[in-house]
N, C-alpha and C positions, 0 to 999 in steps of 0.2 A: 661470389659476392659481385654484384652489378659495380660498375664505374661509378662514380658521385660525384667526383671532382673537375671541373672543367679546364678549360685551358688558363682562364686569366687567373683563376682559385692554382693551378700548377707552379706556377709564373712565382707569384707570391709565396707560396711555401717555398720554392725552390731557395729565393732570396730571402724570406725569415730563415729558413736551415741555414744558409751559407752564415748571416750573421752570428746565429745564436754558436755557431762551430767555430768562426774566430772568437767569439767573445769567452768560452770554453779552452780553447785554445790558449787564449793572453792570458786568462786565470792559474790555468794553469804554469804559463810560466814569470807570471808574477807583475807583466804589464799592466795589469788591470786592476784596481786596486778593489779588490771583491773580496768575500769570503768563501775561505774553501769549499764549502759547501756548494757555492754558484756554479765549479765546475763541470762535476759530474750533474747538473741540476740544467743545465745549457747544454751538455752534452747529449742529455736525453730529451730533450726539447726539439734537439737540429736531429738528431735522428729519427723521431716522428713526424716533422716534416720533411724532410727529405725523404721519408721509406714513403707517407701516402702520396706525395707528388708523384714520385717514380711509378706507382701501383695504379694508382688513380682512385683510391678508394680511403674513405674515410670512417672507421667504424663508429665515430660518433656522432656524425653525419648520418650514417645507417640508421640511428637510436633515433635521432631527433626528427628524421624524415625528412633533413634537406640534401639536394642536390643541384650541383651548380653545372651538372655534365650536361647539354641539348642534347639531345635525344634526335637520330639524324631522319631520312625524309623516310627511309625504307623500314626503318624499325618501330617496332609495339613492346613500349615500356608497361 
């Protein structure tokens, strides 16, 4: 599967995962005044950002046809 994701699109998930990971995180230990539910539910959130940041691919991105990756001088996308 091709890259999709760009640098300033990385950037961003990286920082939505880290949030959505404390905010799973305080849920679960009771800082945060949420329903049970929001943890495992924020937990799977900060882990699909975090895993396509790291990959650089988005498979829903794939589906829809966008991509945020530039394409550099040498390569034929």
């Amino acid at each position: 599967m091709q890259q999709n994701v760009g640098a300033t699109d990385k950037r961003v998930r990286t920082a939505l995962g880290a949030v959505l990971g404390i905010g799973s995180l305080a849920t679960l230990g009771g800082a945060a005044p949420l329903p049970e539910l929001a943890a495992p539910v924020l937990g799977i959130g900060a882990l699909l950002m975090l895993g396509t940041a790291a990959t650089g691919t988005c498979g829903l991105y794939a589906l829809l046809g966008v991509d945020t990756c530039p394409a550099s001088a040498g390569e034929s996308r």
